[in-house]
TILUM-843832 format. One record per residue: residue in three letters; x, y, z of N, C-alpha, C, O in turn. Coordinates in steps of 0.1 Angstrom, whole numbers, plus 2048, in hexadecimal, padded with zeros to 3 digits. Layout:
N
ALAXYZXYZXYZXYZ ...
This chain:
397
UNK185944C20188936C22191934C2D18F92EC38 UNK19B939C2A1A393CC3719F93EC441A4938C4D UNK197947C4419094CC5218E93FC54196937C59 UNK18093BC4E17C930C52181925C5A17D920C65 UNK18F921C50199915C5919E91BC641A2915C6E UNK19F925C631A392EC7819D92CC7E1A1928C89 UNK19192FC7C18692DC8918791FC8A18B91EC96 UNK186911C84184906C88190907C8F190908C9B UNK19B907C871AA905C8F1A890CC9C1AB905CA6 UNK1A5915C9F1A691ECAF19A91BCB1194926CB1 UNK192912CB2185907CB918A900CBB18A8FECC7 UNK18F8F9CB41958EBCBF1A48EECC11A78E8CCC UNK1AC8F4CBD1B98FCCC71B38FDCD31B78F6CDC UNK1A9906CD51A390CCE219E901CEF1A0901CFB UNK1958F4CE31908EBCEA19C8E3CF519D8E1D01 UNK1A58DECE91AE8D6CED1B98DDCFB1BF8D7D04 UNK1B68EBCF91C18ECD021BA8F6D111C18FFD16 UNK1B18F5D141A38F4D1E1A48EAD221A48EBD2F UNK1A68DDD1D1A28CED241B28CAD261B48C2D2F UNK1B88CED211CA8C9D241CB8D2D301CE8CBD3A UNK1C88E0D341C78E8D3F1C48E2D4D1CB8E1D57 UNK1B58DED4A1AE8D9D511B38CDD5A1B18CBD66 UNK1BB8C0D4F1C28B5D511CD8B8D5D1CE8B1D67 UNK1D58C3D591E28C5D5C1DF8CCD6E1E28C8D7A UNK1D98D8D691D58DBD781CA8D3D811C78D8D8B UNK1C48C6D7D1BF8C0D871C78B2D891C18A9D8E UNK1D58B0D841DE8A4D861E58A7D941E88B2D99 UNK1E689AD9A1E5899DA81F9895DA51FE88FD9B UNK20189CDAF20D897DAE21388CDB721988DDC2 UNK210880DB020F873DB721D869DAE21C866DA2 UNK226866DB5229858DAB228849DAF22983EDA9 UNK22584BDBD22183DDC222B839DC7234841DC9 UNK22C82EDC9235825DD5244824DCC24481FDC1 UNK24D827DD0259821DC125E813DC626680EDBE UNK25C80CDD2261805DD325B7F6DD62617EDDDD UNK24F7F5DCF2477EBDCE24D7E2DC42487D7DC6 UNK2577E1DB825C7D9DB226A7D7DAF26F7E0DA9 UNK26E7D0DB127F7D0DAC2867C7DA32907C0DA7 UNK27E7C7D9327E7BDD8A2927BED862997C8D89 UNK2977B4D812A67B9D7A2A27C2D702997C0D68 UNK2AA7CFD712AB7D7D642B57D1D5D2BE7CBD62 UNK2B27D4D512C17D7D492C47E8D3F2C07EAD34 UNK2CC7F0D472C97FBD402D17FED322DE7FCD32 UNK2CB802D272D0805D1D2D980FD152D0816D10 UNK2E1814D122E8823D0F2F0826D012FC827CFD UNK2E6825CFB2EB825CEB2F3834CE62ED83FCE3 UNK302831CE630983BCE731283ECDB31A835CD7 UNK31084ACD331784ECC531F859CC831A864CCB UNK32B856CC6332866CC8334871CD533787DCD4 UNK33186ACE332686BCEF33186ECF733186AD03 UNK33C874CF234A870CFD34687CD0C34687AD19 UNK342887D0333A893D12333894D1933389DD22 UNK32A888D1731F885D1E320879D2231B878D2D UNK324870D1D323860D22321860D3131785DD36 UNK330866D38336861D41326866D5032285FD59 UNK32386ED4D317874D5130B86AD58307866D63 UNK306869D452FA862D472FA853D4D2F084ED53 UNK30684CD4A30B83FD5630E840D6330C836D6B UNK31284AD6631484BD76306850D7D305852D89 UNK2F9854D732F1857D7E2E884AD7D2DE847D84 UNK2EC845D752E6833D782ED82DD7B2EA822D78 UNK2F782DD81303827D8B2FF82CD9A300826DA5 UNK2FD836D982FA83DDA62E983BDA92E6839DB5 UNK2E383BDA42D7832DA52D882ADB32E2824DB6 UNK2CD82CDBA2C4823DC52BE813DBF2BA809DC6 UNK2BE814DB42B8808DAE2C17FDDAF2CB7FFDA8 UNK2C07ECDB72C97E7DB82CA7DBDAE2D37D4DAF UNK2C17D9DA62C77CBD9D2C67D6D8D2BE7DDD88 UNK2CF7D3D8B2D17D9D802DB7D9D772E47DBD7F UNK2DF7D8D6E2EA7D3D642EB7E3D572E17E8D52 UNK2F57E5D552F67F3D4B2FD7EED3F3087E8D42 UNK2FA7F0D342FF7EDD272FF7F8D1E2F47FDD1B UNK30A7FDD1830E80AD1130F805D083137FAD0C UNK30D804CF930E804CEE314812CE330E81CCE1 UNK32180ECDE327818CD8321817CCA32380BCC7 UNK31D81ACC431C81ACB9323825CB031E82DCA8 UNK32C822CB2337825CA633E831CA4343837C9A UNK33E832CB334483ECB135083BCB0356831CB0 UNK35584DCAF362850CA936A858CB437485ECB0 UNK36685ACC236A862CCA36D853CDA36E847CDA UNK36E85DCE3377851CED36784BCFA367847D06 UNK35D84CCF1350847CF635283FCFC355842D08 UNK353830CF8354822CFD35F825D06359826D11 UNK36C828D08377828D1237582DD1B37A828D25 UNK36983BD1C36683FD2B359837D2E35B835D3A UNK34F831D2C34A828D2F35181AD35350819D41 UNK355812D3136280DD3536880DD3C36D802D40 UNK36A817D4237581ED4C36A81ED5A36C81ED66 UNK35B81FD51352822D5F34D813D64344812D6B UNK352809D603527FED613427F7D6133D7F3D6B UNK33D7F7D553357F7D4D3357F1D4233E7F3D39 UNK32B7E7D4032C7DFD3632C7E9D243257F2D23 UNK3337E5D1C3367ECD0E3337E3D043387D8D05 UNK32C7E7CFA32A7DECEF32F7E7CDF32C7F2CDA UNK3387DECD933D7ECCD03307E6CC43297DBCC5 UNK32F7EECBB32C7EBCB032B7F8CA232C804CA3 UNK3297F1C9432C7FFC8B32180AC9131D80BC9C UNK31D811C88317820C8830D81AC81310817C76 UNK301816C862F880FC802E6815C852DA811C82 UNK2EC820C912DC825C982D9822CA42DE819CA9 UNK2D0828CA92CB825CB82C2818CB52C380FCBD UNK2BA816CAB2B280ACAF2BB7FECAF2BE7F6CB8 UNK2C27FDCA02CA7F1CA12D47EECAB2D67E2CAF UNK2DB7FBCB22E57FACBD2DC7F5CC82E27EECD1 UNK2CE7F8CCA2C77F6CD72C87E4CD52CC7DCCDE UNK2C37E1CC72C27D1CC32CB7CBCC72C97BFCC9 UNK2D67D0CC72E77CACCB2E57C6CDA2E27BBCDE UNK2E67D0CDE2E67D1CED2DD7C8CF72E07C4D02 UNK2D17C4CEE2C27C0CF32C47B1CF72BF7ABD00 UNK2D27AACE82D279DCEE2DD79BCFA2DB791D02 UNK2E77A4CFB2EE7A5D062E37A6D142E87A0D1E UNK2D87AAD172D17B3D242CD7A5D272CD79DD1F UNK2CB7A3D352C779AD3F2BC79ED442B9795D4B UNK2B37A7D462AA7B0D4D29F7AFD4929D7B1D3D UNK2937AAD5528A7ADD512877B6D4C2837B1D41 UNK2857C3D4C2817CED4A2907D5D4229C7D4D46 UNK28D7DCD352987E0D302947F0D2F2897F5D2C UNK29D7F5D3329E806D322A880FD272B480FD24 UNK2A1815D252AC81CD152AC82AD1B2A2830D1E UNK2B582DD1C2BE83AD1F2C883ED152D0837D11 UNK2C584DD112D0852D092D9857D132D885AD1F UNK2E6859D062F4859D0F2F5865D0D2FF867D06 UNK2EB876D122EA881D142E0881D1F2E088DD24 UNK2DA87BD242D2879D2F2D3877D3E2D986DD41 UNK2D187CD462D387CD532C987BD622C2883D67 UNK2CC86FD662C3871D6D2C0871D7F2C986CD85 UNK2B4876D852B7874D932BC865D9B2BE85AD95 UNK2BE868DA92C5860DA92B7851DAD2BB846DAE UNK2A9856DAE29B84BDB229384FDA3287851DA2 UNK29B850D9A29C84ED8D29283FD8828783DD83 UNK29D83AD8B29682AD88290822D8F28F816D8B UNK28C826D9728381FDA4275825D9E26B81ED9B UNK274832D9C26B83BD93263831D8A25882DD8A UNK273830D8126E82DD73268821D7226181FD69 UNK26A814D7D268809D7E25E804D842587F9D80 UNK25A809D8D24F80AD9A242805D9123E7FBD96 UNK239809D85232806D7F2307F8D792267F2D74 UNK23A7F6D7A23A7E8D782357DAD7F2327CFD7A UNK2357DED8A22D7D7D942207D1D8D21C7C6D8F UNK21A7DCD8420D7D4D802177CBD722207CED6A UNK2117C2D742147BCD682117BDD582187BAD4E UNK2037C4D591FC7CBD4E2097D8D4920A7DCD3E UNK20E7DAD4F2187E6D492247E2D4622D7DFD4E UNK2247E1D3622D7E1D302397ECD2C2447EAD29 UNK2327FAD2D23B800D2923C809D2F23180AD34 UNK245816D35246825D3E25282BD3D25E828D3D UNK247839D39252844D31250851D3D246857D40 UNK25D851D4226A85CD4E26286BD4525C86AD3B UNK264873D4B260882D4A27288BD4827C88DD4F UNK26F88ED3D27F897D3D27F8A2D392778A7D32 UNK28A8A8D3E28B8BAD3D2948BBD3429B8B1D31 UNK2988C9D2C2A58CAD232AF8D0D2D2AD8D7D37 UNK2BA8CCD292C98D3D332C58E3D2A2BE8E6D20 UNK2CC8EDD352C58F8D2D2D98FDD292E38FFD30 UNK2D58FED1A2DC901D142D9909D072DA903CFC UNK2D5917D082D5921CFF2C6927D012BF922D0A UNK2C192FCF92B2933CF52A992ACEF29D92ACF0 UNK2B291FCE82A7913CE42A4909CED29A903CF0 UNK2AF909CF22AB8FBCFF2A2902D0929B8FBD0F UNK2A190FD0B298911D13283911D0D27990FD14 UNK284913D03278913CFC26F904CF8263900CF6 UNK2818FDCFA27A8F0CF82768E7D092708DDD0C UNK27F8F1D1227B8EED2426A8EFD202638E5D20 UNK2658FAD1E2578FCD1F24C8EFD172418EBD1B UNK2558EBD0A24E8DBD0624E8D5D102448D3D17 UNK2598D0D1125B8C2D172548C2D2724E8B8D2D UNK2558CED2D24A8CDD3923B8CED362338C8D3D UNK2378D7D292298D3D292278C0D2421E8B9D2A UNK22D8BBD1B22D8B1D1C22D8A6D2622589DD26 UNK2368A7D2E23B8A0D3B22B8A0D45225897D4B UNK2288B3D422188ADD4D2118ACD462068B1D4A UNK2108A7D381FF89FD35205896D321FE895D29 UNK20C88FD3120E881D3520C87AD43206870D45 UNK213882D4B20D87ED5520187ED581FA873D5B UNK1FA88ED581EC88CD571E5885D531DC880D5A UNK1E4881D441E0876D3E1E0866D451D6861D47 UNK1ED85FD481EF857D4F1E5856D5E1DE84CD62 UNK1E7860D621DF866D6E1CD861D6A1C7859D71 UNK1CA864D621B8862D5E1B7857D551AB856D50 UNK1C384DD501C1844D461BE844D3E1B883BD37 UNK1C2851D391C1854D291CD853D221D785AD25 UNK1CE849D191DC84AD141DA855D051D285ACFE UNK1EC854D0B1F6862D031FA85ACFA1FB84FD00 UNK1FE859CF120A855CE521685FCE121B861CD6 UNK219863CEF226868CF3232867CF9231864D05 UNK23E869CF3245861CFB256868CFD25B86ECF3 UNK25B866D0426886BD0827685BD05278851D0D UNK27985DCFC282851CF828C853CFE293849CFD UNK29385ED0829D85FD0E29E856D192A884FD1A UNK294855D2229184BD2C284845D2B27A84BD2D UNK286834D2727A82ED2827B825D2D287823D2F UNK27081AD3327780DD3426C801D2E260804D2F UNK26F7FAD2A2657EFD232637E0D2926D7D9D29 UNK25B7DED2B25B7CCD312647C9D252667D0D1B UNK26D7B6D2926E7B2D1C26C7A9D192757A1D15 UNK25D7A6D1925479FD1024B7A7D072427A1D02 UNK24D7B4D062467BECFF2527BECF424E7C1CE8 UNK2617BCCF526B7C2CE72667B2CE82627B2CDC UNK2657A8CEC26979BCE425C796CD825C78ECCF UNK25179DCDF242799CD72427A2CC723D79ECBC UNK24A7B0CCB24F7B5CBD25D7B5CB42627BBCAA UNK2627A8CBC26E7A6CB327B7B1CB72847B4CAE UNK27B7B7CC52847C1CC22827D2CC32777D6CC0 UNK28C7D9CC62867E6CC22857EACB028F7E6CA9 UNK27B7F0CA82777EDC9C27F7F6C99282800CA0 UNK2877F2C8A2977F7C8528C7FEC7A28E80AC7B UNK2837FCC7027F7FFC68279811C66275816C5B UNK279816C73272825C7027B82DC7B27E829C86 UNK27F83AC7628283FC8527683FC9126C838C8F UNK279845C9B275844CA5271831CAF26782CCB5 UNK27B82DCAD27681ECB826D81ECC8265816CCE UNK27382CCCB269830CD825E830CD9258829CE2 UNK255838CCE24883ECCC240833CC5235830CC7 UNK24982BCBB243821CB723D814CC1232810CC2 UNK24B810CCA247805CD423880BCDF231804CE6 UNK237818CDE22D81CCE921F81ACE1216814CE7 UNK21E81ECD221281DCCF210814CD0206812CD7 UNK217809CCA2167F8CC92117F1CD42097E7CD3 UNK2167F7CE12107F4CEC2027F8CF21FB7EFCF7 UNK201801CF21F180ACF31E7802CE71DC7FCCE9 UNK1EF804CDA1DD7FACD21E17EACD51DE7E2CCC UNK1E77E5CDF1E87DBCE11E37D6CEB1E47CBCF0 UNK1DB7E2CF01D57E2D001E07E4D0A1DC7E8D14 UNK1EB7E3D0A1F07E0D191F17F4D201EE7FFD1E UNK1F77EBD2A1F57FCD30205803D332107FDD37 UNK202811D2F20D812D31212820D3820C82AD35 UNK21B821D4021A82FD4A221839D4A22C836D45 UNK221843D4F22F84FD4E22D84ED6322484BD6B UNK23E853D6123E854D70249868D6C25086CD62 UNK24586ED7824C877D7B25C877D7E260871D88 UNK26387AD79273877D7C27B880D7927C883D6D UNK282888D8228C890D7F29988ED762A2888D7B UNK299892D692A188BD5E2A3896D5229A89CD4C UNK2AD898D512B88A6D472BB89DD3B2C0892D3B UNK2B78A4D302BD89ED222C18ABD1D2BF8B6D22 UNK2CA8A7D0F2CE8B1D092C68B2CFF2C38A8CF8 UNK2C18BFCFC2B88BECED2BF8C7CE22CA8CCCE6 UNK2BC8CBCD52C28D1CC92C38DFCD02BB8E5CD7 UNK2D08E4CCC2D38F6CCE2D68FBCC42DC905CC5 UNK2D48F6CB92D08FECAA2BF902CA42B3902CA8 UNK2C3904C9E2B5907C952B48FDC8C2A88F9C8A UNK2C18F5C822BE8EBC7D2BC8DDC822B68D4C7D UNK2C58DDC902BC8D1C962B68CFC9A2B18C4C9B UNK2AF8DCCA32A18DACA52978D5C9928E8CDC99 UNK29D8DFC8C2908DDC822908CDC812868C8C84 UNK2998C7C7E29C8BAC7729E8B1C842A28A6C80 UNK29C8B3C902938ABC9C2848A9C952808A1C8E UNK27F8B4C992728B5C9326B8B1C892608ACC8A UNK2718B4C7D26D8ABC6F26D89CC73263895C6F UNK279896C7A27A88AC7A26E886C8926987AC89 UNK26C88DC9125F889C96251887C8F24A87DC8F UNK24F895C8624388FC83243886C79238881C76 UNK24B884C7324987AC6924B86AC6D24985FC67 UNK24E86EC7725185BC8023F861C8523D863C79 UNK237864C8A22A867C8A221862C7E21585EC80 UNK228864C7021D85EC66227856C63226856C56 UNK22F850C66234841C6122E83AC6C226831C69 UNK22F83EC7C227833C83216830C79213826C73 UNK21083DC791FF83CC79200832C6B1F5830C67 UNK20882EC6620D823C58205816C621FA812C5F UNK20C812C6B213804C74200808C7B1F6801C78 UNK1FF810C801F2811C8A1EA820C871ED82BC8D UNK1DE81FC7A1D9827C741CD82AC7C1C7834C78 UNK1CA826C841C2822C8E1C1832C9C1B983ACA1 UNK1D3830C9D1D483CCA71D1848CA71D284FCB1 UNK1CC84CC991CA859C951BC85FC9C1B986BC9E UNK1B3854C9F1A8852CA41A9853CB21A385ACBA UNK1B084BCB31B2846CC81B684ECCF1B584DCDB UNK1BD859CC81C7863CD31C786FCCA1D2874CC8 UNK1BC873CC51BE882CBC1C5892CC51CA89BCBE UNK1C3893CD31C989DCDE1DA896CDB1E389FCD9 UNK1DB890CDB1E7889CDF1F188FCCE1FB895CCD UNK1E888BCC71F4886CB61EE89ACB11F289ECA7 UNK1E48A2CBA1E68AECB61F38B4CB71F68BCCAE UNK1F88B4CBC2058BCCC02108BACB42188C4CB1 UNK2118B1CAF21B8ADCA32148A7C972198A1C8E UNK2088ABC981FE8AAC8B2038B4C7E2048C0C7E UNK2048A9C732098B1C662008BCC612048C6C5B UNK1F08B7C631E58BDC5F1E78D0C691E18D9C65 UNK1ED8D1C711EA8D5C7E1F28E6C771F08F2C7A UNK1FF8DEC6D2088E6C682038EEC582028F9C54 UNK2008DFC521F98E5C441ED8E7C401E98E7C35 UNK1E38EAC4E1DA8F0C4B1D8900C571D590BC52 UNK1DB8FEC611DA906C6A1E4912C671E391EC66 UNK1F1908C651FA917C621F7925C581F7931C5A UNK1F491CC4B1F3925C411E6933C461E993FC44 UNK1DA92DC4B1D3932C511D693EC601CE947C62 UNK1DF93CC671E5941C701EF94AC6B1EF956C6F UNK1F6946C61203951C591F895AC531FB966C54 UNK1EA957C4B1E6961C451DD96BC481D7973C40 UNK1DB969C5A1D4974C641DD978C6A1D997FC73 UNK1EC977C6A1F697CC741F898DC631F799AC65 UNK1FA986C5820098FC4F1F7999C491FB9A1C42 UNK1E9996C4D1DC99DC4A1DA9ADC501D09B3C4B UNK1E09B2C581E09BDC601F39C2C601F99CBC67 UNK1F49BFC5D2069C4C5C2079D0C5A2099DAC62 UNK2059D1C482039E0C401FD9EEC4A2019F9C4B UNK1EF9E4C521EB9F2C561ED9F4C651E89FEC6B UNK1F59E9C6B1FD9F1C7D2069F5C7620A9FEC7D UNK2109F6C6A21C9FCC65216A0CC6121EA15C63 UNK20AA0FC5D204A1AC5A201A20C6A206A2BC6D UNK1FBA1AC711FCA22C7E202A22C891FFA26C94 UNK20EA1AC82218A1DC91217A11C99220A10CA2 UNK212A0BC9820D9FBCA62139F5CA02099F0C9C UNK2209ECC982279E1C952299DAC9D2279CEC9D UNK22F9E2CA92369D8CB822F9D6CBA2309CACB9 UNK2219D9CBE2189D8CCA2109CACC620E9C0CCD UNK20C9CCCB220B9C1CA72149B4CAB20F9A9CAD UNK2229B8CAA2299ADCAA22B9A5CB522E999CB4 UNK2289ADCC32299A6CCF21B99FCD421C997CDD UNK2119A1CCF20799ACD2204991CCD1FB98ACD1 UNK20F98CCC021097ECBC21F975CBC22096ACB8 UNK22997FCC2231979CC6235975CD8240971CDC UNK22A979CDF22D978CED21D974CF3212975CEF UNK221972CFA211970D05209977D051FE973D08 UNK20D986D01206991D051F8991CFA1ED996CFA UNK1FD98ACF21F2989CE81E0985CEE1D798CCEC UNK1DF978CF61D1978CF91D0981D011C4986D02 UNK1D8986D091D498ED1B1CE99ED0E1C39A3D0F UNK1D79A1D051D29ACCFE1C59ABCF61BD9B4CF5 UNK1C499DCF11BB99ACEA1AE99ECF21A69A6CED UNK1AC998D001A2997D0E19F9ABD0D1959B2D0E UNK1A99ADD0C1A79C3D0F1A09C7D051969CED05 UNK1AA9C1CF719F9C7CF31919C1CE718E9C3CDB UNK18D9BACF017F9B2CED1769BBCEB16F9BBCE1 UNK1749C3CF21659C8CEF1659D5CE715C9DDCE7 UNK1739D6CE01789DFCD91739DBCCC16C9E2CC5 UNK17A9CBCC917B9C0CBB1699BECBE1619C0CB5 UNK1679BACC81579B6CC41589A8CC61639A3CC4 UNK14D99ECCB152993CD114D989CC414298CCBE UNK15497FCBF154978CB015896ACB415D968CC0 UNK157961CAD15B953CAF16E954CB1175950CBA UNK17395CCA417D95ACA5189963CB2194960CB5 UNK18196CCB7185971CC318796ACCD192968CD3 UNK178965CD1176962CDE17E950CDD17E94ACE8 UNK185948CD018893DCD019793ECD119F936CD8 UNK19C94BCC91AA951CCD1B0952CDA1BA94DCDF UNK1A895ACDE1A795ECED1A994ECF51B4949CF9 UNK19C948CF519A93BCF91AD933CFA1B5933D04 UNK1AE931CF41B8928CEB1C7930CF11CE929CF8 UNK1C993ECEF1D7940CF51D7946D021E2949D06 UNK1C9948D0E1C7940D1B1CD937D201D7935D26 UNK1C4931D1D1CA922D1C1D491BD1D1DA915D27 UNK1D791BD0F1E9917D0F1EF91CD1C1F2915D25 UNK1F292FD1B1F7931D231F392ED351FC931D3D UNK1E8929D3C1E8920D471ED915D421F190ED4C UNK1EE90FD391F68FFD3C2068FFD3A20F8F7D3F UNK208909D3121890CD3021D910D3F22790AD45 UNK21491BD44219924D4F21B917D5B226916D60 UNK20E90DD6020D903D682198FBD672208FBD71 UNK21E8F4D5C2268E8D582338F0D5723E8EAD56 UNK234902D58244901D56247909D6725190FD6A UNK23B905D7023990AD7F23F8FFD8424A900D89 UNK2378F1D812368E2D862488E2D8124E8DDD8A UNK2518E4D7425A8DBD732648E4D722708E1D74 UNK2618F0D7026D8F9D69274902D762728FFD82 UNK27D910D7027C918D7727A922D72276922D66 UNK27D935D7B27C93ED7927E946D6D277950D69 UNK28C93DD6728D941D5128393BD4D280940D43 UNK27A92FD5227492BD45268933D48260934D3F UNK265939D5425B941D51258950D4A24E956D47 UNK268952D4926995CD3D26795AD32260960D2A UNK27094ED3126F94CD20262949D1625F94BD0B UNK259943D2424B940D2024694CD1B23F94CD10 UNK247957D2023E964D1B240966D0E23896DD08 UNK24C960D0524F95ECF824D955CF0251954CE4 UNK24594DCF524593FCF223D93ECE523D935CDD UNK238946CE422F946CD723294ACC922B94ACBF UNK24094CCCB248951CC1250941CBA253942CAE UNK252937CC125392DCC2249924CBE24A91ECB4 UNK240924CC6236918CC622F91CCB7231916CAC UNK227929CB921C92CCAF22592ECA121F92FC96 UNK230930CA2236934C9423D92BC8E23B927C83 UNK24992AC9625491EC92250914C9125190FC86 UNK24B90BC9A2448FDC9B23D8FBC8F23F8F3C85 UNK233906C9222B905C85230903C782298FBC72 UNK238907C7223F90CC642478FAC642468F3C5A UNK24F8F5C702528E8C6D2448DDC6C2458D3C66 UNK23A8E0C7222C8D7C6D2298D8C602258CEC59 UNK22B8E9C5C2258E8C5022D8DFC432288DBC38 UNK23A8DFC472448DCC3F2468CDC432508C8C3E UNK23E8C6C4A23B8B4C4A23E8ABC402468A3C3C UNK22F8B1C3D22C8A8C2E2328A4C27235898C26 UNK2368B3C1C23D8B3C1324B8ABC1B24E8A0C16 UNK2538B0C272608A8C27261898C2A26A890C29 UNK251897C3024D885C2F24F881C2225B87DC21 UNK248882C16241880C0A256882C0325D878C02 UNK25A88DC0126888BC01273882C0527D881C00 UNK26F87CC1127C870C1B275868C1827C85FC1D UNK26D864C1425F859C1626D84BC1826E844C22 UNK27784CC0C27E83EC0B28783CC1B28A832C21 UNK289849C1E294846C2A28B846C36287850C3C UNK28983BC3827E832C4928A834C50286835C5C UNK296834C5029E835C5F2A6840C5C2AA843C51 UNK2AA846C6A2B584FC6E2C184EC742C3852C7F UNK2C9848C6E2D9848C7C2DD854C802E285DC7A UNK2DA853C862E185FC942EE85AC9E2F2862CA7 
């Protein structure tokens, strides 16, 4: 039975990441004119505890080419000297309790004057045609919403693993964007939103985590259009193991609290909602854990453990798989294996060419130690920790 769910899983593993390949290496590196529009921004900076970074992520929107524009920092509650160095950068401050990024965004939202409102976290950094970037799409009026492309500050062995996400991400979105296929993906660190898009939904929505991912779906089954632009832009991401895990839980489960609100999406963008698909963890994993442990006992009998262990913790695995093919004999589940960690590895290798550098193309040769295992094990563990939080719809952070 097992077998079974592998081969479909590494069928469409294989499929999906053939056509994401294909996307990525035939995307044209275009962002267009940036200076076709120059609506009022008002930029947003929902800041908790942020005293190390604040000062940062305001001065590279201060330092900004962008000339109408208004900056509003929202403290929410912190307990460190946040608000005072903002302040000091002579910058509008809005205090308020410890109440969250959506409600602090809500704060802020009636203070903003701007047509176009932009939400920036106060770990975020960006170039300095940043927002010329980010805005330029707007020109069509049909586009309501455009989500910036961002990299992780590289800080430890995890931030580098998650460099390799965030640039495969970064180019199928664009790519996608690029051929008019919408993504239901999105980068909440830099976005920006018409605002007649928060005022038609009342606001950014306080009721589930994720407000970012929510406002994009809402927009897409709503028809409007909506775009990623290319943008050189540093966030900081988790350098634990527990906040990555518990990033992650709290992603995919803002994933099946949206498909609640828009059940519909599951349908419209299945390439897209694979990647943080619950199904993806509690059916593929178990199936993948029990062909990894199926051969153990007997490379420990002849001496191959490493050779075992590195072909499913490193790249080396399909290029070995390809050698020795006509050893194994050519099978569905071979040639879809094969297929499938190809693959990946041209779109990993492409997207961390196009955004990264020389570490991440180390780290990538490991990456499977990561992706195919760890990831996995937090998919598999979705459900149950949805079905468990079910009561707690929001996160303060």
């Amino acid at each position: 039975m097992l077998e079974a769910v592998l081969i479909v899983f590494m069928l469409i593993h294989s499929a999906i990441f053939v056509f994401w390949s294909y996307l990525v290496l035939s995307r044209r590196n275009s962002n267009g004119d940036h200076s076709r529009t120059m609506p009022k921004v008002s930029i947003l900076i929902p800041a908790y505890n942020e005293e190390k970074r604040i000062g940062e992520a305001v001065k590279s929107v201060l330092d900004s080419n962008y000339p109408n524009l208004e900056v509003i920092v929202v403290d929410d509650g912190s307990e460190d000297r946040t608000a005072e160095i903002a302040e000091g950068l002579g910058v509008r401050v809005i205090r308020t309790a410890h109440v969250g990024k959506a409600k602090a965004l809500n704060k802020a939202l009636k203070y903003a004057s701007g047509e176009v409102i932009v939400v920036l976290d106060a770990d975020t950094v960006v170039e300095r045609d940043g927002l010329k970037k980010l805005i330029a799409p707007f020109s069509d009026r049909k586009v309501m919403l455009v989500v910036g492309t961002l990299m992780p500050k590289k800080r430890g062995i995890l931030s580098y693993f998650q460099r390799i996400e965030y640039a495969v991400m970064s180019e199928l979105l664009l790519s996608h964007t690029q051929r008019r296929m919408p993504l239901p993906t999105v980068f909440g660190a830099f976005i920006a939103i018409r605002r007649e898009l928060l005022e038609e939904i009342g606001g950014f929505p306080e009721d589930i985590p994720g407000e970012d991912a929510y406002l994009l779906v809402y927009a897409l089954e709503k028809g409007y259009n909506v775009k990623s632009v290319d943008i050189n832009a540093e966030t900081e991401v988790p350098t634990t193991l527990r906040g990555l895990i518990e990033q992650r839980l709290r992603w995919s489960k803002t994933g099946i609290l949206i498909l609640q609100h828009f059940p519909n999406a599951l349908f419209r963008y299945p390439t897209a909602l694979y990647i943080y698909w619950p199904l993806y963890g509690l059916i593929g994993y178990p199936a993948l854990l029990n062909q990894f442990l199926k051969y153990i006992s007997w490379h420990i009998q002849q001496g191959t453990l490493q050779l075992y262990l590195s072909t499913w913790f490193t790249y080396l695995g399909p290029i070995y798989s390809l050698y020795m093919l006509p050893v194994w004999g050519i099978n569905i589940l071979t040639v879809a294996g094969i297929a499938a960690g190809l693959s990946s590895l041209v779109l990993l290798f492409v997207s961390i060419k196009r955004r990264g550098d020389w570490k991440d193309l180390v780290t990538l040769f490991f990456f499977p130690v990561y992706g195919t295992f760890f990831l996995s094990t937090i998919l598999f563990l979705t459900i149950p920790y949805t079905i468990l939080t079910w009561e707690k719809r929001t996160f303060i952070k």
